[in-house]
C-alpha positions as a Markdown table, in Angstrom:
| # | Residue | x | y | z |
|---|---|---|---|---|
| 1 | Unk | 83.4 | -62.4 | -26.1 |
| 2 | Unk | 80.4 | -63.3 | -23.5 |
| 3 | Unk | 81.4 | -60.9 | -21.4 |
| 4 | Unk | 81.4 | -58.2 | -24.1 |
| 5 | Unk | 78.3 | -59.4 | -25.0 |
| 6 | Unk | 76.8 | -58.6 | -21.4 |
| 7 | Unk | 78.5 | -55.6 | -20.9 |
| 8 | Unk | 76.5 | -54.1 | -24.1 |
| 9 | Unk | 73.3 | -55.9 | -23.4 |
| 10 | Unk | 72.9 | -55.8 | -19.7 |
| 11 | Unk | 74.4 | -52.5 | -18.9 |
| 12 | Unk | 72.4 | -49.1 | -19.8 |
| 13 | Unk | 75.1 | -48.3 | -22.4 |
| 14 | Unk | 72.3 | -47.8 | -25.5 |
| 15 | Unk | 70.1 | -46.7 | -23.4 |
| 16 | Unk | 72.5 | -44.0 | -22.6 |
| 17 | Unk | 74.0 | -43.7 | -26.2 |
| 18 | Unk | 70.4 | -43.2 | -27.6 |
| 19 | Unk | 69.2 | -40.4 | -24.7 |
| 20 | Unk | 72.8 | -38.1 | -25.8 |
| 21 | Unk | 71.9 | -38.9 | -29.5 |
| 22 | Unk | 68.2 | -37.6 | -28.9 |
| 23 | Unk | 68.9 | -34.6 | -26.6 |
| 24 | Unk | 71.1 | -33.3 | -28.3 |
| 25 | Unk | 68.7 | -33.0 | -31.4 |
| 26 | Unk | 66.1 | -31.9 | -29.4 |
| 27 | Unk | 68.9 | -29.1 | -28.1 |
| 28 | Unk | 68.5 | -28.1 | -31.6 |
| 29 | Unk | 65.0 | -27.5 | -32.1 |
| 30 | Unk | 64.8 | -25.7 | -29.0 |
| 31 | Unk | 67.8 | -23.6 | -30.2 |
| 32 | Unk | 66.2 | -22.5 | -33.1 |
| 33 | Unk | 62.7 | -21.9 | -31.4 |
| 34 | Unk | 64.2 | -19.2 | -29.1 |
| 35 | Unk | 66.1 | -17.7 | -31.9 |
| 36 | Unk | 62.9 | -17.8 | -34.3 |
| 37 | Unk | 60.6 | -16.4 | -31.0 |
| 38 | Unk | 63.1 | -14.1 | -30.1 |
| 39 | Unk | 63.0 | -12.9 | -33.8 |
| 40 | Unk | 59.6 | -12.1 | -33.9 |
| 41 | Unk | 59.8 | -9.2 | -30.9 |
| 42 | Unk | 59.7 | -5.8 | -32.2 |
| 43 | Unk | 63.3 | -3.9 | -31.4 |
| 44 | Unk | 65.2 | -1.5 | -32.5 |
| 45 | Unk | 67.7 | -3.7 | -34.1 |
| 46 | Unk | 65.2 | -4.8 | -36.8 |
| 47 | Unk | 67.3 | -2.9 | -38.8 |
| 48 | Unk | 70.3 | -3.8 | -38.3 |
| 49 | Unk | 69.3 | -7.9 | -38.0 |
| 50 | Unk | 66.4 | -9.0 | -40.9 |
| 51 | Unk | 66.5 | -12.3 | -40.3 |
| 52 | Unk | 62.8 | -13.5 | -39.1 |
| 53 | Unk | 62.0 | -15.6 | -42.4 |
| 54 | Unk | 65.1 | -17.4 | -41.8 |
| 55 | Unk | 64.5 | -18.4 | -38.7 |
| 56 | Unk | 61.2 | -20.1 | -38.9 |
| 57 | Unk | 62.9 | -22.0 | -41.9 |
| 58 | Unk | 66.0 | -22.8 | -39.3 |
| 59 | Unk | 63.0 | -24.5 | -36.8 |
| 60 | Unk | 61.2 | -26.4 | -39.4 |
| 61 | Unk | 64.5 | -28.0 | -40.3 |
| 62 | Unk | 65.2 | -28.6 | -37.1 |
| 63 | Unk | 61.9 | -30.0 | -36.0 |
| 64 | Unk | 62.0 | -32.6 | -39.4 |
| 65 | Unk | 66.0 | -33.2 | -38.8 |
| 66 | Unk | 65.1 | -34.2 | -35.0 |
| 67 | Unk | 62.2 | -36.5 | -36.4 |
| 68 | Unk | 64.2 | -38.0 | -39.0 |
| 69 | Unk | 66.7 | -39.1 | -36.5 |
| 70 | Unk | 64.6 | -40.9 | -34.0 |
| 71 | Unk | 63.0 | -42.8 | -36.7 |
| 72 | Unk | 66.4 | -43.5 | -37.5 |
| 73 | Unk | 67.9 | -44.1 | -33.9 |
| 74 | Unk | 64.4 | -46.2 | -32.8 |
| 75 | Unk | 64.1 | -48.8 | -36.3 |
| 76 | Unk | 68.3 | -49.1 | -36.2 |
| 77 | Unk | 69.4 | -48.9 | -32.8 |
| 78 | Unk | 66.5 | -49.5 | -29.7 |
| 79 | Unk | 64.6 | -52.3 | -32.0 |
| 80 | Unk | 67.5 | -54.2 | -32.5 |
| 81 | Unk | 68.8 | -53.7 | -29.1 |
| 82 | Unk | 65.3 | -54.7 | -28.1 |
| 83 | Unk | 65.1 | -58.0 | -29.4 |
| 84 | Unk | 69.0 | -58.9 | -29.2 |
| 85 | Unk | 68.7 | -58.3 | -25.6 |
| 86 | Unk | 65.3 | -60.7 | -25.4 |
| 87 | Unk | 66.5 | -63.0 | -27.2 |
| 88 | Unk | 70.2 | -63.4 | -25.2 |
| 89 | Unk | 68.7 | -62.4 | -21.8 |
| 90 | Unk | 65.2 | -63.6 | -22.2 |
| 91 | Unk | 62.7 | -62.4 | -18.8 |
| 92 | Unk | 62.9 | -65.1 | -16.1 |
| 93 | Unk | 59.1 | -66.6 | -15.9 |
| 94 | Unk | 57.4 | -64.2 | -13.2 |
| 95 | Unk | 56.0 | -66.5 | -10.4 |
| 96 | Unk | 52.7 | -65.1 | -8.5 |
| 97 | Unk | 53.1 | -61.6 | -6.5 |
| 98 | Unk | 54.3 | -61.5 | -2.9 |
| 99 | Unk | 51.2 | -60.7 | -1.9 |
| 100 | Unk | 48.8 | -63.3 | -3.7 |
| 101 | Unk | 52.2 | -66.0 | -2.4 |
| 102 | Unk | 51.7 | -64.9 | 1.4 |
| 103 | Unk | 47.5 | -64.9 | 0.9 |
| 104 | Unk | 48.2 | -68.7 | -0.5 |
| 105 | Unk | 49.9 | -69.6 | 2.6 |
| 106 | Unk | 47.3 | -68.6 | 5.0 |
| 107 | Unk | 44.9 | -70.1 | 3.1 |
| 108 | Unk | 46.5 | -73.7 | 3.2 |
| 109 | Unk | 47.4 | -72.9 | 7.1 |
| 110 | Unk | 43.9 | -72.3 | 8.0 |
| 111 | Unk | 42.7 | -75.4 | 5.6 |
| 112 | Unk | 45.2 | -77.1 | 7.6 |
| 113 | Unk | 43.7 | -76.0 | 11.2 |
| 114 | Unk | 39.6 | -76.8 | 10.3 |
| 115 | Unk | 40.8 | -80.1 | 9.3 |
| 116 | Unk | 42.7 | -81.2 | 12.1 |
């Protein structure tokens, strides 16, 4: 079960899960954008397709549908996720930078040298 357990928490897998879930909304709203935009230039079909008022509603719904769902995917999915994984893999304790670690040393070499 432990190795389940890291295979879902330390892998990207929700991260991946939750990018698909998203784009694919957001393939929607841009969907029904260029239909609605496309809509609104004057042609010769006009006639022959009256749909302009439908697609404005089509966007709206799209634009509230793609909202709705990363409310839903953040709260029920990525905060979760977020604290599972902090609580199971908790961050190691970051000791001091590289840098500041290698400016420490010369310090206590060149103590060392004015005092001997």
């Amino acid at each position: 079960m432990s190795g389940f357990k890291n295979f879902i928490l330390r892998g990207n897998l929700v991260d991946l899960a939750v990018a698909v879930i998203v784009g694919t909304s957001f393939a929607a709203v841009v969907t029904t954008f260029t239909n609605w935009l496309t809509a609104q230039m004057p042609s010769s079909l006009d006639k022959i397709f009256s749909n302009k008022v439908n697609t404005f509603g089509a966007f709206l719904n799209a634009v509230v549908a793609f909202v709705i769902l990363a409310a839903v995917v953040y709260f029920f999915v990525v905060l979760p996720y977020t604290k599972a994984k902090e609580k199971y893999f908790p961050d190691e304790p970051a000791g001091p930078a590289e840098d500041v670690a290698l400016l420490t040393e010369i310090r206590d070499l060149l103590k060392a040298q004015q005092s001997s």
